[in-house]
N, C-alpha and C positions, 0 to 999 in steps of 0.2 A: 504494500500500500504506500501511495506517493503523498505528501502534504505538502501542500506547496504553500508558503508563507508570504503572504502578501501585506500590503499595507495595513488594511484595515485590521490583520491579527495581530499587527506589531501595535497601532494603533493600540488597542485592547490593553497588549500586555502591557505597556506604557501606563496607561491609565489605570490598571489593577498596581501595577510596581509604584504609584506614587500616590495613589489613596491609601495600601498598604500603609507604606513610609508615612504617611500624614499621622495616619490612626494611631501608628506607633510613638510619634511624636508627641502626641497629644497625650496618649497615656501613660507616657516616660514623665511631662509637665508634671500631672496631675499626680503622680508617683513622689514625683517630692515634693509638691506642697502641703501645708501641714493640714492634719486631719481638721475638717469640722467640729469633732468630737474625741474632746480629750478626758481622760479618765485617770484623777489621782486618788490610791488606796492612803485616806485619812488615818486610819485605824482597821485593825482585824483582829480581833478579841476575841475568846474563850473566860475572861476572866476582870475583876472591877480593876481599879486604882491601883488597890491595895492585894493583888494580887489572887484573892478567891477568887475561885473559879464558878461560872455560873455552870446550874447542876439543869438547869432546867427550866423552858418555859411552863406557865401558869396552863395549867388545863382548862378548856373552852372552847370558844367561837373567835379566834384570833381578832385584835383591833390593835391597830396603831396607831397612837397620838402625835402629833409633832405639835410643840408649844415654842414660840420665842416668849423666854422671860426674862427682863429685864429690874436688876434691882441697885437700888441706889447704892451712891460711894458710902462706904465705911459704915456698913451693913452686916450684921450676923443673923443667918438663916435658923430659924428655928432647928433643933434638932429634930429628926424624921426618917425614917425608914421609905424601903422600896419596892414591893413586889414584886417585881417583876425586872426584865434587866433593862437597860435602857441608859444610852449616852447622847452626851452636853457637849455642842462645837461651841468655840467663845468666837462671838463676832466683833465681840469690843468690849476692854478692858481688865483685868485680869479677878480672877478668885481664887481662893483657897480653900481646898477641901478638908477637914478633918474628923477625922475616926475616934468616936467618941470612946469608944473601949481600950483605945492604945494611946491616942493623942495622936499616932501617925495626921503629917501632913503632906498635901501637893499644893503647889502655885500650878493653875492651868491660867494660861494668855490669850489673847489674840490669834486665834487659826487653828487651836488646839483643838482636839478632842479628849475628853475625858468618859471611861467607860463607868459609870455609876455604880454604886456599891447596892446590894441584894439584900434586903431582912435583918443589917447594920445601922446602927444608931450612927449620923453622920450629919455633916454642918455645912455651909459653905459662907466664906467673908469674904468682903469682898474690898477693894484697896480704894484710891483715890480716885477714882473714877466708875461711873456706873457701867455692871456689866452687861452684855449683853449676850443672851446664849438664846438655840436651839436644839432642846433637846428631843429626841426620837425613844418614846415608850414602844415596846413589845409587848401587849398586856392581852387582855380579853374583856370581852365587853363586861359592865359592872363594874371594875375591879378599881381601885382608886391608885391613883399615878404616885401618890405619895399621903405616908401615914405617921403622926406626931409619935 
């Protein structure tokens, strides 16, 4: 069998050879410019502050709370427990956690995350400026996010 190659098949291949080449340029671009969607690991816990380990969520119908709570400079939080596990990013200013049964303290700041302490009697102060957090409960419907 003869082929005989004329214009209009170079023609073709011409035009496949440099939308190729294009398609590839384009997705070579696209290859390094930075993703839309960027993902940084804040925290990844098994366990509070203070190092227990959470043994387990509360049995039920899963809900999760997110609250921004915001309290003024030179402030001490009532002492209070937690049921359930649940952590505090600080968007602004700094606090101090402390653990009523040991005195153990933490300073968390600006950008931090703190993993919240479980069924521990615990505090939080706060310094010369008001702080500002978001924290994320794991609970179940009912259940209260914090208990005196």
């Amino acid at each position: 069998m003869r082929f005989i190659f004329n214009k209009r098949h170079f023609m073709t291949a011409c035009t496949g050879l440099l939308l190729s080449a294009a398609i590839g340029a384009v997705n070579l671009a696209r290859a390094q410019e930075p993703s839309a969607v960027q993902a940084e690991t804040l925290m990844r816990t098994g366990a509070s502050w203070d190092g227990v380990p959470y043994t387990a969520y509360p049995g039920g119908a899963p809900e999760i709370t997110v609250l921004q709570i915001t309290v003024a400079p030179h402030s001490a939080l009532p002492w209070h427990t937690h049921p359930m596990p649940n952590a505090a990013y600080v968007l602004s200013g700094e606090i101090t956690v402390e653990k009523k049964s040991t005195g153990e303290k933490k300073l968390i700041t600006k950008g931090q995350v703190l993993p919240e302490m479980v069924d521990a009697l615990h505090r939080g102060i706060t310094g010369d400026a008001p702080v500002v957090l978001i924290v994320f409960y794991a609970g179940t419907k009912g259940l209260p996010l914090s208990q005196p």
